[in-house]
C-alpha positions in Angstrom: 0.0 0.0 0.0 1.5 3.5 -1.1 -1.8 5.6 0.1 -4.0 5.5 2.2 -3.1 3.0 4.7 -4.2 3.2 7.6 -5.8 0.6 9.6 -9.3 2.1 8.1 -9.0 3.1 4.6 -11.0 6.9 4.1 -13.2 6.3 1.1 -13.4 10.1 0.4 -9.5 9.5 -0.4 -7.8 7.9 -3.6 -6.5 4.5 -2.3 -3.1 3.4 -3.9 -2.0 0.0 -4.4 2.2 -0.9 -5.8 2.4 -4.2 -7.8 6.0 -6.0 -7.4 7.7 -9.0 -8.9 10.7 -9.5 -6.7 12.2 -12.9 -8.6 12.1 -11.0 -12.2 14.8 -9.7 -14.0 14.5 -6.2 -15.7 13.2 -6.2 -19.4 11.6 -9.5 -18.8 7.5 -9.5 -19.9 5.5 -9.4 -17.1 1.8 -9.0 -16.7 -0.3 -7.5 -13.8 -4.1 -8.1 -13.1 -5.6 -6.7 -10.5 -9.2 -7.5 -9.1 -11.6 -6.0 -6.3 -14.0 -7.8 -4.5 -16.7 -6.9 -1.4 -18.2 -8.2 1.2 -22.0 -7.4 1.9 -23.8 -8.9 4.5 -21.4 -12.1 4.2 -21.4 -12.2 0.5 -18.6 -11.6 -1.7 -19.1 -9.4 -4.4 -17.2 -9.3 -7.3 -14.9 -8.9 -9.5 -16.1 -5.0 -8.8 -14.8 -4.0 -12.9 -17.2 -0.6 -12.7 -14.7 0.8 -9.8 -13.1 4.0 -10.9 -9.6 3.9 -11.6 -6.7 6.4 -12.7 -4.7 3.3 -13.6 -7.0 0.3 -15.0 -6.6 -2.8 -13.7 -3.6 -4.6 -15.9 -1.0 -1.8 -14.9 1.7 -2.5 -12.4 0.2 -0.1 -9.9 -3.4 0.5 -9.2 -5.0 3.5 -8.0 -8.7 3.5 -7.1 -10.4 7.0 -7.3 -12.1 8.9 -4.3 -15.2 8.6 -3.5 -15.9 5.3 -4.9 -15.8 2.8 -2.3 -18.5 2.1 0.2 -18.4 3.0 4.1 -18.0 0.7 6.4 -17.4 -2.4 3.9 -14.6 -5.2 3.6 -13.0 -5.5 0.7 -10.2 -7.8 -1.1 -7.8 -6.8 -3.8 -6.1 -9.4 -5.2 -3.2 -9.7 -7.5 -1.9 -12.2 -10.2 1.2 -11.4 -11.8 2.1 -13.5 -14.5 5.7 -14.4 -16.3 5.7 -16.7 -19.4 4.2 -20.0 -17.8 4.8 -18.6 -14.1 1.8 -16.9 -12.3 1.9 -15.7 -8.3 -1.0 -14.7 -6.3 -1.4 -11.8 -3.7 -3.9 -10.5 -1.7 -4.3 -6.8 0.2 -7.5 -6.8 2.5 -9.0 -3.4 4.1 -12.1 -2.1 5.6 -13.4 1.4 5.4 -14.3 4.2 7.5 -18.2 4.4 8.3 -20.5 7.3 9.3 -20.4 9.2 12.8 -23.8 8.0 14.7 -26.0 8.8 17.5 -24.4 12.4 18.1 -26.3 16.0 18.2 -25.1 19.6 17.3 -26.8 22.4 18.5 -26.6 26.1 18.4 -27.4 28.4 21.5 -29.0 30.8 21.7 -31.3 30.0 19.1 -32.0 34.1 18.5 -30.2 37.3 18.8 -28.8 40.4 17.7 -25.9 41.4 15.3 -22.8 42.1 16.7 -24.1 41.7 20.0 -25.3 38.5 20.8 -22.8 35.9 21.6 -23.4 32.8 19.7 -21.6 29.0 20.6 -22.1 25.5 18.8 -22.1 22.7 20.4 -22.0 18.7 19.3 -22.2 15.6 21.3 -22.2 11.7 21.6 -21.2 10.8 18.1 -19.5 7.6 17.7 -17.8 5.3 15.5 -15.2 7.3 14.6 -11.8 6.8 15.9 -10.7 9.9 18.8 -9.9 12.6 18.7 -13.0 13.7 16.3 -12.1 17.2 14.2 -15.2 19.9 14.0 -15.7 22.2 11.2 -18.0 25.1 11.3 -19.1 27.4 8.9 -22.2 29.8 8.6 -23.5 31.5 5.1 -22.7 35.4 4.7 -25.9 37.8 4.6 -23.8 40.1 1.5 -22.7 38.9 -1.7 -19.0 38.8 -1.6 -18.3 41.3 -4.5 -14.9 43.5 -4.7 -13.2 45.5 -6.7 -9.7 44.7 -5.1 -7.9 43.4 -8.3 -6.4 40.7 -6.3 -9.0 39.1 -4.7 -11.8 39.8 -7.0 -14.1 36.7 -6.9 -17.8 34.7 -7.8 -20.2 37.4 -7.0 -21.7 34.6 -4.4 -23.0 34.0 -0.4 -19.9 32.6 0.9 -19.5 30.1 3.8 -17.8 32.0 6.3 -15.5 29.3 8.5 -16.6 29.7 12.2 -14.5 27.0 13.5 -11.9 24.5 12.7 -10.3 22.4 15.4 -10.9 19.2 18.4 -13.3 21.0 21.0 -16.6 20.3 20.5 -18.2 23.5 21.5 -16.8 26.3 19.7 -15.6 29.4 21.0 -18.3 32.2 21.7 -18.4 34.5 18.7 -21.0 37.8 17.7 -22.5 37.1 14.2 -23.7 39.2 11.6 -27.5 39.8 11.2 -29.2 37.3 8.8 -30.6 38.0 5.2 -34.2 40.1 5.5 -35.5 38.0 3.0 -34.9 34.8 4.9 -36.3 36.5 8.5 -33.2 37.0 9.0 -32.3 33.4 9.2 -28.1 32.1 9.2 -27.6 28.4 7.5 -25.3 27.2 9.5 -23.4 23.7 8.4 -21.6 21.6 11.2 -18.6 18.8 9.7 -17.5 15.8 12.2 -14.6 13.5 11.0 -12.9 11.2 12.8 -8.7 10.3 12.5 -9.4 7.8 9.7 -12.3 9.4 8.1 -15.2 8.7 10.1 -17.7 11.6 8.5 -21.3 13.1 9.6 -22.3 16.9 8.4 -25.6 18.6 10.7 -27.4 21.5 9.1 -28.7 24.5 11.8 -29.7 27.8 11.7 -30.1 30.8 13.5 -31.7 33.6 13.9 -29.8 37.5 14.0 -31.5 40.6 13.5 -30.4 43.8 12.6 -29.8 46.6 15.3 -28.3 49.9 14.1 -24.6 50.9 15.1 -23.5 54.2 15.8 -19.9 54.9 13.7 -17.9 55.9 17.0 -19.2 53.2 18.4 -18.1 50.9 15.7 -14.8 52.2 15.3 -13.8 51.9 18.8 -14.9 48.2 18.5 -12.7 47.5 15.6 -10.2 49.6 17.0 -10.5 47.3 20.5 -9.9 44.2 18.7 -6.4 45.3 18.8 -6.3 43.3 21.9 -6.7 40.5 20.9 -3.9 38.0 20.1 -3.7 37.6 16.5 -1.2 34.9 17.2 -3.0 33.4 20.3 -6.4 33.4 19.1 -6.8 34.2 15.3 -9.8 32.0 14.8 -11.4 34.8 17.2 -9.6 37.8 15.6 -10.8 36.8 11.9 -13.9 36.4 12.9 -14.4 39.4 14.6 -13.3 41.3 12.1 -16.2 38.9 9.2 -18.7 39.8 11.9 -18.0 43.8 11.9 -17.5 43.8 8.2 -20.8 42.6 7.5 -22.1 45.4 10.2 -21.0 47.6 7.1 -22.1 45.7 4.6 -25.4 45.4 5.6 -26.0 49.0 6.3 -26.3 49.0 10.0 -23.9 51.7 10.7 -24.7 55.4 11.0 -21.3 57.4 10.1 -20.4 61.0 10.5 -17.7 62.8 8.5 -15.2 62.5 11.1 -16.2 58.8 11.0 -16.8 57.5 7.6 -17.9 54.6 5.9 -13.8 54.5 4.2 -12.5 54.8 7.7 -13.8 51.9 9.4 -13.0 49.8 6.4 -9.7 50.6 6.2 -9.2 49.9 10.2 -10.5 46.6 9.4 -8.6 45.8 6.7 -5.5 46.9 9.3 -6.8 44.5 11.5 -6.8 41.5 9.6 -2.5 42.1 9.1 -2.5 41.0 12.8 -3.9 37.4 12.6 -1.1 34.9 12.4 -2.6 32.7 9.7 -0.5 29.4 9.7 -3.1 26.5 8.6 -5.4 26.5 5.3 -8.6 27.1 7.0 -7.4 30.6 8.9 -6.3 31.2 5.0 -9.9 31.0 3.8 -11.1 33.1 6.9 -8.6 35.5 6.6 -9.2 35.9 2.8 -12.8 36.3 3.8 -12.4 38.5 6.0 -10.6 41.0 3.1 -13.1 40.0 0.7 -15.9 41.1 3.2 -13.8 44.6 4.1 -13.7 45.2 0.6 -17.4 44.4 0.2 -18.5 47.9 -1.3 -16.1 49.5 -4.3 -17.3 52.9 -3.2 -15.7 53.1 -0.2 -12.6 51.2 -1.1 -10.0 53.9 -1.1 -6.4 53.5 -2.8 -5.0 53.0 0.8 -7.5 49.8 2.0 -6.6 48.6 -1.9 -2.9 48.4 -1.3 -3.2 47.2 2.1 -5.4 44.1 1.0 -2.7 43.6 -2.0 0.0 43.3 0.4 -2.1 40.7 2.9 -3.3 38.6 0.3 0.2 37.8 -1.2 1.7 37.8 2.3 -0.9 34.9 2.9 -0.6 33.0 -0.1 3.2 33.3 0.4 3.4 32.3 3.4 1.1 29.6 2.2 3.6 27.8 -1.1 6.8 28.9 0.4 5.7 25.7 2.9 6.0 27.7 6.5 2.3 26.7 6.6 2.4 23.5 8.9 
């Protein structure tokens, strides 16, 4: 086995099998079949010929494609490799990852107010996954992510903003945004368990966040105040600070004045973001949605927020391919 090998293959992964002949010579003519068989309630199924491959099933190595084999089933590959009148037989056996049973998510409380009411998830009891179980969560933006920032323009689109990515199972409290009007100002809100060798459920809740006016002062001393917050510590909680009081603007909810304006408080967001330490993919994504959410409304974008998202974005992406990410 060459990938995917652990004691529970992950059936949402490509599974990667190395044929050898150790008693041939090099340039001699030798052949490799390979076939797959299952085991459903005690009966073998097989040979399974309609299983996706990148490889086919007469190469020396075979790769079966994601997403093709069943959870929580027993399978046999087996392989004949054949020299002139001399033949050997080899078998790999596996069983895959099943589903994560029996547990609950929940969000309380199941009402509030934007940027005011503090919001926590919580999931328990699922099982048949091995420990510790990883939690992803991720709620739907009440704007349309569109900016003009040349290098982060994107799908004019609701984006999934991520919430939470880590092994506690209640997340941290967090303020959200207020909801879309159209939807009573309802938040989807999409929960992913998996455990170490791919044991998988996804829950689907919502929530409920009105709209309450903000006065600009007001606002801007809460963006200014998240400069107490750890950006290397905590910068789950930074990010998302910053999504939630972006979408304050975006929405409308702020009443500005012309010593605070609308351009100000975005660009003291934008300043914001340069403080969280993103070092894993998903505080990436959240930091790149939390520019693409600053940057939400090309009329207030000035030449200064512009330059300062150019100069976050590639820092993240450097950091990112230059492999300091761990």
């Amino acid at each position: 086995c060459r990938v995917n090998c652990l004691p529970f293959v992950i059936p949402t992964d490509r599974l990667s099998l190395a044929g050898q002949c150790s008693s041939c010579k090099p340039g001699q003519n030798v052949t490799f079949t390979w076939t797959v068989y299952a085991v459903y309630a005690n009966e073998i199924k097989g040979p399974l010929t309609e299983i996706p491959t990148t490889t086919d099933f007469d190469k020396e190595n075979l790769v079966l494609s994601a997403n093709t084999l069943d959870r929580s089933t027993d399978y046999s590959v087996r392989l004949k490799t054949t020299r002139g009148k001399h033949s050997s037989h080899s078998i790999y056996q596996f069983k895959t990852s099943g589903e994560l049973t029996g547990g609950t998510c929940k969000i309380e409380p199941k009402n509030g107010k934007s940027a005011e009411t503090e919001f926590y998830v919580q999931c328990l009891n699922w099982e048949g996954g091995r420990y510790p179980l990883a939690y992803n969560i991720r709620y739907q933006s009440s704007v349309n992510v569109e900016t003009t920032v040349t290098s982060i323009k994107g799908k004019n689109d609701y984006e999934w903003i991520l919430w939470y990515n880590g092994q506690e199972n209640t997340s941290p409290q967090t303020k959200l945004p207020a909801g879309r009007n159209n939807t009573n100002y309802t938040i989807p809100i999409f929960v992913e368990i998996q455990g170490t060798y791919g044991g998988y459920a996804k829950v689907n809740l919502s929530v409920q966040v009105t709209i309450q006016k903000v006065e600009g002062d007001k606002l801007l001393k809460e963006i200014e105040d998240l400069g107490k917050v750890d950006g290397a510590e905590e910068p789950q909680k930074l990010a998302q600070q910053v999504i939630t009081l972006a979408q304050v603007l975006n929405d409308g909810q702020a009443s500005t004045t012309p010593e605070v304006t609308n351009e100000k408080l975005r660009l003291t967001l934008v300043k914001q973001v340069s403080k969280v330490k993103a070092t894993t993919l998903p505080l990436i994504q959240q930091t790149s949605n939390a520019l693409k959410l600053a940057a939400n409304n090309p009329a207030q974008v000035t030449h200064e927020t512009q330059v300062w998202h150019d100069l976050l974005l590639f820092w993240s992406v450097g950091r990112w391919m230059d492999g300091w990410v761990s």
